[in-house]
N, C-alpha and C positions, 0 to 999 in steps of 0.2 A: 604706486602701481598695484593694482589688484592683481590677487591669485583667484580663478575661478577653477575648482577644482571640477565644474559640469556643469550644465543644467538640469539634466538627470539627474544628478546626485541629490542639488539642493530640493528637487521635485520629490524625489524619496524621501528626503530627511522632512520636507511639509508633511507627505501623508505619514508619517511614522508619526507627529504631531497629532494630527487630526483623528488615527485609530487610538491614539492613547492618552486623550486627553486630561483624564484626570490626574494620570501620575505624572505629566508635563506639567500641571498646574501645580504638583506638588513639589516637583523639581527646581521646579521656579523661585517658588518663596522660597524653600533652604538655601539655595544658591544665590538668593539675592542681596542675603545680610537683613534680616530685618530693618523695619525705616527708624533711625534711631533721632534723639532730637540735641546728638552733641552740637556745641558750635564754636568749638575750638579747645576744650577743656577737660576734654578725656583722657587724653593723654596719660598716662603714669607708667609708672617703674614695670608694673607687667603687659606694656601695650607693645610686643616683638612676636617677632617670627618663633619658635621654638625651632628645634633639628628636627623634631617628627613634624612639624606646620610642614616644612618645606618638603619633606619625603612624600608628607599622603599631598601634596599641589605636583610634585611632580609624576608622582604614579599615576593622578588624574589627568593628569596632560598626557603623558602614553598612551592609556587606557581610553584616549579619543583617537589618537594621532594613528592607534592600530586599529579603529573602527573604522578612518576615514580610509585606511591603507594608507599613509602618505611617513615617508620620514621625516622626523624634526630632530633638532637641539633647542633645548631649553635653557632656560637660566632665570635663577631667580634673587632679585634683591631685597636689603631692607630699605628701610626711608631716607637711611644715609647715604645707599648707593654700596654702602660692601655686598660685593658677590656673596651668596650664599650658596651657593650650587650650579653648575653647568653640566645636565646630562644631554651625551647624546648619542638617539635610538641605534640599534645596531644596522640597521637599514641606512641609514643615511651613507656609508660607507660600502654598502655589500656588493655594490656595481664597479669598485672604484673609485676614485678620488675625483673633487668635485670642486667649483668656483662658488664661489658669492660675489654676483655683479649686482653690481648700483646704478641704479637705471630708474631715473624719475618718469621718463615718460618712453613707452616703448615702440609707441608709435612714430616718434620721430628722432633720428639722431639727432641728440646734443655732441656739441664739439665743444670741451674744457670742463675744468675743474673736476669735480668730482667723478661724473658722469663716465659710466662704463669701464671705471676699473674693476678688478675683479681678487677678490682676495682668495688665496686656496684653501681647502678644507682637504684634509687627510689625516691620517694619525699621527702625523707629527705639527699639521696647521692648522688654525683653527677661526679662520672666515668666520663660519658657520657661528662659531662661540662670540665673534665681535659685535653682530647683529643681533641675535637672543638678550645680550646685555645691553647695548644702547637700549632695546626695547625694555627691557624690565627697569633699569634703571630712568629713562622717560617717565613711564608710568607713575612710579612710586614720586620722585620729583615733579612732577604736574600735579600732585594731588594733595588733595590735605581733609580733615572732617567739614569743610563744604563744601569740597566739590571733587568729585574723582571722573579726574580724565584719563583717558587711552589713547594710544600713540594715533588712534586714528582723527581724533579730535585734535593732535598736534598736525594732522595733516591736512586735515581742514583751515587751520587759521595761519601757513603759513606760507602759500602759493601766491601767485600771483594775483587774484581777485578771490574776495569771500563773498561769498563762497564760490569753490572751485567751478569750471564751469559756466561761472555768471559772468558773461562777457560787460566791460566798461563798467567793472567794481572794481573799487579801490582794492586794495591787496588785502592779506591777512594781517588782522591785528597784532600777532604777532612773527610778521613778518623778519624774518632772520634771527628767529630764537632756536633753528635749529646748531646756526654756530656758536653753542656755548657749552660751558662744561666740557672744555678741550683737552686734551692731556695737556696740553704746552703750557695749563693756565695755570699761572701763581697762586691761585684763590685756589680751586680742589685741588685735593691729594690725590696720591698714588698711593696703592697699599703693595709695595716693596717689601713691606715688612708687616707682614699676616697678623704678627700680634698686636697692633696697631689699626683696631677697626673704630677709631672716632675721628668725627668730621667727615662732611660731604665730600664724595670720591668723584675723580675724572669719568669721562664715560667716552672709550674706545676712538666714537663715530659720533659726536656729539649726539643733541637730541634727535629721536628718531619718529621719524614722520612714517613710519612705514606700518600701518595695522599688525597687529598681532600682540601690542606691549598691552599690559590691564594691571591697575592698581590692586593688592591685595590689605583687606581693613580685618580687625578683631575687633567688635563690640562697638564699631559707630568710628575708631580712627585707625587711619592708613598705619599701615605698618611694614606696604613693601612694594613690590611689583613682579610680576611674572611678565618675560618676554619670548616670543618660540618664533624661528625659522623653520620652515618647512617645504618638502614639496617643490620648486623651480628653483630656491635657492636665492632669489632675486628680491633684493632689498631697494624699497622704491618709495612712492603714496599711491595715495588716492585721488586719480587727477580731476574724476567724475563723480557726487556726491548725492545726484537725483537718483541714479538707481542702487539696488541693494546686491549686495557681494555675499557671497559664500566662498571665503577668509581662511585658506584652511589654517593659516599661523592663526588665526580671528578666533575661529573655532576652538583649536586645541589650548590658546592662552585662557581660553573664558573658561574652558573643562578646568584649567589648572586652579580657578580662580574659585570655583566651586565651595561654597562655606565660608569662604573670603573676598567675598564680593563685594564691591561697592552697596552702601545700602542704598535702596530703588529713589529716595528722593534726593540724593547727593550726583543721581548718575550727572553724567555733563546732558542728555537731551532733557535736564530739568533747568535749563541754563540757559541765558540769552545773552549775546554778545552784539551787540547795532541792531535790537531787531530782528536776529534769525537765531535758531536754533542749533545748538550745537549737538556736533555726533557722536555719541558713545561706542555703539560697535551697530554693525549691520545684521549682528544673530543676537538669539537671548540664547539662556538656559531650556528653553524646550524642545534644540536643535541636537541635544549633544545625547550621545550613548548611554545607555543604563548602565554600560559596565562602568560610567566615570564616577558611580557614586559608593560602590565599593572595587575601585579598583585594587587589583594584587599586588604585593610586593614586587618588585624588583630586581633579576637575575641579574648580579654584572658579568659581562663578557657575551651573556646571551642576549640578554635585553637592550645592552648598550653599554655606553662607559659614563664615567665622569671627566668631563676636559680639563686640563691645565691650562692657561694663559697668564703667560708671564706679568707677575705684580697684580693680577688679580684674582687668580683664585688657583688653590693646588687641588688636584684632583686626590690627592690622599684626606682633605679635607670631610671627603662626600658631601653629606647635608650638615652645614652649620647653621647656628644661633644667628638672631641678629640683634642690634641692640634695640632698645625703650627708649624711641624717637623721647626727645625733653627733658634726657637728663642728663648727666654729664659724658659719659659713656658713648654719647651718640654725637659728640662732639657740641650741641648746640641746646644750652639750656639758660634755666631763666638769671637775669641780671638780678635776681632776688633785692630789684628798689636801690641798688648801691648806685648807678650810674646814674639811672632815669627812674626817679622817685616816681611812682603814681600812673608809671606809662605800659606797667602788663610787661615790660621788654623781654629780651632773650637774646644772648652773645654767644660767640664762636668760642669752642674752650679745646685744648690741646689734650691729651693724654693727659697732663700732670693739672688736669680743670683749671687750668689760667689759662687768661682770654687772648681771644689772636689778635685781636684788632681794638683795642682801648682805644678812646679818644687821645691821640698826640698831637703833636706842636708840627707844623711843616714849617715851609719855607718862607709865607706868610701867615696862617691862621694859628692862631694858639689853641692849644688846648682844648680851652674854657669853650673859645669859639665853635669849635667843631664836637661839643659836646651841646652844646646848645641846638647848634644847629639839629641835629641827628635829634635830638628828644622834643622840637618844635614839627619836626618832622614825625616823629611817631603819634603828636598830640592830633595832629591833622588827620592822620591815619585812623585815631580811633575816633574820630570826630564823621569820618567820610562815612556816606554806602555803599558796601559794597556792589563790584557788577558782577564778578564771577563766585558768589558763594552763595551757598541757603542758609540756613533759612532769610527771606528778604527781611532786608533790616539789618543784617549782620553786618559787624564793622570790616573794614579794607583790612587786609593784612599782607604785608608786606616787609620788606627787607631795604636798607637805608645806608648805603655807601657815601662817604666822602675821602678824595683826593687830592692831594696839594697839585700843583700844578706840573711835576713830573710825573706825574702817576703811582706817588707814590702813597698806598694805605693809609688814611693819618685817624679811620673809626667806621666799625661796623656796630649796626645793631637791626634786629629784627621784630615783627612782632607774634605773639603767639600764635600758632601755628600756621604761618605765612608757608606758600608753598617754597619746597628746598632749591629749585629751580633760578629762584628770583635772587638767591645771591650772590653768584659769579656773576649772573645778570646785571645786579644791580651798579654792579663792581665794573661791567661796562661801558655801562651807560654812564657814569660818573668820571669815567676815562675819557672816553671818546667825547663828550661835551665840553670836555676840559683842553683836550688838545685839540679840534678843529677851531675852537675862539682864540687858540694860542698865535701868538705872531712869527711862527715856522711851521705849521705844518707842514705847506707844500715842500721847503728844504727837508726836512722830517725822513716825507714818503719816496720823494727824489734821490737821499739817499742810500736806500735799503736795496739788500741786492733781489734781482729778479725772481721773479714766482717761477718753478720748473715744473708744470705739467706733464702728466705721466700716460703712456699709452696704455689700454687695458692688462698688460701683463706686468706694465709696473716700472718700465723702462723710461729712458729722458725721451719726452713728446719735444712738441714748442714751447717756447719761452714767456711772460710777461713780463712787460716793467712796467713797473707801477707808477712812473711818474709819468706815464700814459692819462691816467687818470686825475692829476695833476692839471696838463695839460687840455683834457675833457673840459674840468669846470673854468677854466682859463676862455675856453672858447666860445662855452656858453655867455660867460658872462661879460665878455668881450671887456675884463679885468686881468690883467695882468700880473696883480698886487694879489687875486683870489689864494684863500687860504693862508698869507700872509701878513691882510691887511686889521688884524684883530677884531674881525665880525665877529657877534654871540652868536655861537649855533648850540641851540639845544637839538636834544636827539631826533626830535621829531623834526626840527629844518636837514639836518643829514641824512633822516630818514626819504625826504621827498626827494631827495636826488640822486638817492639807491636803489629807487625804483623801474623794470623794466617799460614801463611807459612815464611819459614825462609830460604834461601832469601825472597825478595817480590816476588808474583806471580808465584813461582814453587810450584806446587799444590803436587807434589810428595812426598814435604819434610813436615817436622813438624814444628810447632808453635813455634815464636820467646818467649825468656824467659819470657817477660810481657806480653805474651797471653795464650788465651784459649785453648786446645787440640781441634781437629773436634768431634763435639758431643755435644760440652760443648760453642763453640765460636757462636757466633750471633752479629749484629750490636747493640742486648741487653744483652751482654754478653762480653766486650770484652778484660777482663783481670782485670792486673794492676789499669788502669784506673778509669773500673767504679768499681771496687772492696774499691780503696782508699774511695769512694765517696757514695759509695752504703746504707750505714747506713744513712747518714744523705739525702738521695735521698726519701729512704721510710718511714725514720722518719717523712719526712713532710708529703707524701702521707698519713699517718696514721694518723696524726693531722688533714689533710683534712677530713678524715674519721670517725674524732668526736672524737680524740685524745686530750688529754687535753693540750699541751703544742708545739710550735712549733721548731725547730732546729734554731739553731744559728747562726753566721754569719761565719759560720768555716765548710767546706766541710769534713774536713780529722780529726781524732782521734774522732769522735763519737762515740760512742756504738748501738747499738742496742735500737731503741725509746728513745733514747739521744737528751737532749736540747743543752748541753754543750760542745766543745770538750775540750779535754785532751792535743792535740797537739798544738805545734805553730803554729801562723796563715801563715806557709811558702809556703801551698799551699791551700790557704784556699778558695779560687774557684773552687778548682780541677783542674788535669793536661791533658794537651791537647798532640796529637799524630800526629800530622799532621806539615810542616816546615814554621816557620817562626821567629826564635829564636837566638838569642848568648848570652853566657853568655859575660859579661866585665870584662876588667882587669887591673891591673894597673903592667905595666912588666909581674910577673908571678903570680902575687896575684889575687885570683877573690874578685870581688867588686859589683858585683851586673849582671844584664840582660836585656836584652833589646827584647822584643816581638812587631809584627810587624802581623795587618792580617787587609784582606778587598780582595785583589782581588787573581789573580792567588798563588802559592803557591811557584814559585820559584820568582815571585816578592818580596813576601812578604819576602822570605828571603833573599835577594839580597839588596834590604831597611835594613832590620837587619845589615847586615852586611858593606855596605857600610857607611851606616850613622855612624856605632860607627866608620870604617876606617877613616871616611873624620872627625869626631868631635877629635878624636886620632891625627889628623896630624893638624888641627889647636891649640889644648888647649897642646896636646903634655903629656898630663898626663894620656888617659886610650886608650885601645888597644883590638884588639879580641885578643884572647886565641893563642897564639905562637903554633905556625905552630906544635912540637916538643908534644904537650900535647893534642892536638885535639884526637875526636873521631875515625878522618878517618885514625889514624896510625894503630889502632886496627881491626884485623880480626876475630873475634871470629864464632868458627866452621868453622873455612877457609874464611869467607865471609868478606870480607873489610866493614867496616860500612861508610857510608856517614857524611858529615858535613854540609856542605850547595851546594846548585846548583841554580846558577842564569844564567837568560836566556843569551842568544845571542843575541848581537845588540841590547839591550834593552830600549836605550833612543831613545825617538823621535827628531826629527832634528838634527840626531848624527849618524856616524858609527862606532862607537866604539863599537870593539869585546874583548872575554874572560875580563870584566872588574871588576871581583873578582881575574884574578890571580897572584899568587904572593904575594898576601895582607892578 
């Protein structure tokens, strides 16, 4: 949902443009980052936030936010996701205590999920601080040295047609990437423990679609993000993308961003995704205040405060450091050739730099197996072009999970500077392809107790059960055995039937069986999904809230203000809807998954699936899912479901076409 904070306003803030153009142009380049020509290897030990980086981003962010008149809270992260700061203005409070409601689209009531709850902001809640962070940590997590996206680019590709707006388009491509990086999920951390700022952290309100988050870079690579609430307080998208907004989060995040700016050829409108254009923000640098380029210090108590929220950041804190994304310290640095000789790799490393996720042995695949796998995977990777990075030519970079067949971790690896985003991602996309091909889902989802929607103040609304949805694709498919009959689904066959229309993109028809009904469906609302996930989503919001106990490390069989869940941990980051997935096999046996995310999305599953082809034909022991049991034999309601779709001519210094088929 946009904030327009006038027409007037933005009419003044043009001519303020037009009388002053030459120091608007000059404002421009400084704030732009020079165009620099890293492409993935800038990285080093001094590429971080400093304590004074994040003071003089957040003074400029004031120093706009009291030009516009508007109050905001801020918050600023590094590339890991640790908070580094959450101030906020003394205005946002000076009327009284205030809500933060979630409201994708406001012109019409949605009924479920997420949709119009309202969290409180006062001096002892801090709403306000949950949204600033999903935004900043978005940012910094969508971004990387080719390509730097803003939350408003995440709300462009993740509605229901891309773009927004365009009636009878298929969805966003990444469609339901805003449910990840959940508190609940086993893959991010929680920083409980402040001296403990390595590895990729949880973020409040997963990824946030709502404009105002912006990437902050040093010298050509990302090194964080600034996110700002402001002004109605209402955390939403952008449901309309043909006209242009005056954002005042928009605004005052891009003043903070001032000096650490994406540089001008990495923006995302340097970027194509199917053919269209992507959006970086709806204002530049020649919209913002001259005070935001020596903005003043900062009075506390007069100016504003610094917010606490619990397990992420203390406000006696103030402005901290963040770490130097690629080295150890930041949780994720390089395999230095010891796993994946030759492959550029990078692993997940703990405080004491030993890795979280080595290649193990599950239940079926050994070791060996799933080290192959993963480094045949990264071979493809650097073999691919990329879709979402600059310079053209640059190779796919991405993140490369595999699972045994309970969902259990059995190797992570990624590759150099693949965005951070793409590994709890990947984590469930390699989950979820693995247990929809399993012969119990439907028993699985049939068991787990009911989803408890909440009224806008926070109370028990109505109910869901999820083996509602069970019974959906039962009906569709006028199967019985559905979901327990061992079909292959890769992400992309679960993906078309989590769609609000069914096919994708015919607006005429009705909602695929793991989605919402119109009325009911919203980018916070969007089925299956976040219904699996939903209890333990606002169990933490509640513990935020001054709840006594926090949720677990298990997404799925929570109850209602549940620490604990009930279920197996087979999805316990929650299930993702968008393609980059295979389940594995050995002959006709499934043995585990294999998930695959970072850049475009038929990259990603083109990686999937190539890599388990090419580790299959050298180890000779595991294989994709036999042609005969795939998802794409099945039509259900007449519509042929998809398996995977990988591009054309896809490797660089290669012409080789159609190079999944037959395989």
């Amino acid at each position: 949902m946009a904030r327009r904070t006038g027409t007037l306003i933005l009419f003044a803030a043009l001519a303020l443009v037009a009388c002053k153009g030459d120091r608007h142009q000059q404002v421009a380049a400084q704030g732009s980052n020079a165009n620099t020509q890293c492409d993935g290897s800038c990285a080093s030990a001094s590429s971080f936030l400093s304590s004074s980086d994040v003071e003089i981003i957040v003074r400029q962010a004031v120093a706009q936010a009291r030009a516009l008149n508007v109050p905001a809270t801020i918050a600023v992260s590094d590339r890991s996701g640790n908070i580094l700061t959450v101030f906020r203005m003394a205005e946002v409070l000076a009327n009284g205590d205030r809500k933060l409601t979630l409201v994708a689209n406001s012109d019409t009531i949605i009924s479920g999920g997420l949709e119009r709850l309202e969290l409180p902001i006062s001096a002892t809640q801090s709403g306000d601080a949950l949204a600033a962070m999903a935004k900043a940590i978005t940012a910094a997590y969508l971004s990387s040295e080719g390509n730097g996206f803003s939350t408003r680019v995440a709300s462009q590709i993740v509605q229901e047609h891309f773009n927004p707006g365009e009636f009878n388009q298929a969805s966003g491509p990444l469609f339901g990437v805003q449910f990840s990086q959940l508190a609940c999920s086993d893959f991010v951390l929680d920083a409980s423990n402040p001296a403990i700022l390595v590895g990729p952290k949880r973020s409040p309100l997963g990824l946030s679609a709502d404009p105002g988050g912006i990437p902050l870079y040093k010298f050509g690579t990302p090194v964080g993000g600034i996110g700002v609430i402001s002004d109605d307080f209402i955390y939403g998208i952008d449901r309309i993308i043909s006209d242009v907004d005056f954002d005042s989060d928009e605004v005052i995040a891009l003043a903070g961003s001032f000096g650490f700016a994406v540089p001008a050829d990495r923006q995302a409108d340097r970027i194509t995704v199917d053919g269209k254009t992507l959006r970086f923000t709806d204002v530049d640098f020649n919209v913002l205040d001259p005070s935001v380029q020596n903005a003043p210090s900062l009075v506390l108590n007069t100016d504003g405060n610094f917010v606490s929220v619990k397990d992420y950041y203390t406000a006696a804190d103030g402005y901290r450091a963040g770490q130097a994304f690629g080295q150890a310290g930041s949780g994720i640095r390089s395999d230095n050739n010891l796993r994946f000789p030759s492959r550029d790799a990078f692993v997940f490393v703990d405080e004491n730099n030993a890795e979280r996720f080595p290649p193990i042995a599950g239940s079926q695949l050994s070791a060996a197996e799933v080290q192959e796998i993963i480094s045949q995977a990264l071979a493809i990777a650097n073999r691919a072009r990329a879709q979402i990075r600059q310079p053209l030519g640059s190779a796919a970079r991405v993140t490369i999970s595999v699972v045994d067949t309970d969902g259990t971790v059995l190797g992570i690896a990624r590759s150099r500077d693949a965005p951070v985003f793409g590994a709890d991602v990947s984590l469930q996309k390699a989950r979820t392809a693995t247990f929809f091909s399993s012969s119990d889902a439907a028993s699985f989802i049939t068991a787990l107790p009911n989803t408890q929607y909440l009224t806008p103040a926070l109370t028990a609304a109505n109910t869901i059960v999820l083996d509602d949805y069970v019974q959906n694709i039962i009906a569709l498919t006028g199967d019985s055995t559905a979901l327990s009959n061992g079909i292959a689904f890769a992400d992309r066959s679960g993906g078309n039937l989590s769609r609000p229309h069914y096919p994708d993109g015919i607006d005429a028809n009705g909602p695929g069986p793991f989605s919402k009904p119109a009325g009911e469906w919203s980018p916070f609302s969007t089925g299956l999904q976040l219904d699996l996930s939903f209890n333990g989503i606002v169990s933490h919001l509640l513990y935020l809230m001054g709840g006594a106990q926090d949720v677990g490390k298990n997404c799925v069989g929570l109850a209602f203000a549940g620490t604990t869940s009930s279920a197996a941990p087979r999805l316990a980051n929650g299930i993702q809807i968008f393609p980059g997935s295979v389940p594995i096999y050995r002959g006709n046996q499934l043995i585990g998954g294999i998930g695959v995310s970072g850049d475009g999305v038929d990259q990603d599953d083109m990686i999937a699936f190539l890599g388990l082809h090419q580790a299959g034909e050298i180890l000779g022991t595991v294989n994709n899912a036999p042609i005969a049991i795939r998802a794409d034999q099945l039509s259900p309601g007449g519509q042929r479901l998809r398996y995977i779709n990988c591009p054309q001519s896809p490797f660089n210094n290669s012409d080789e076409q159609n190079v999944c088929a037959g395989k």
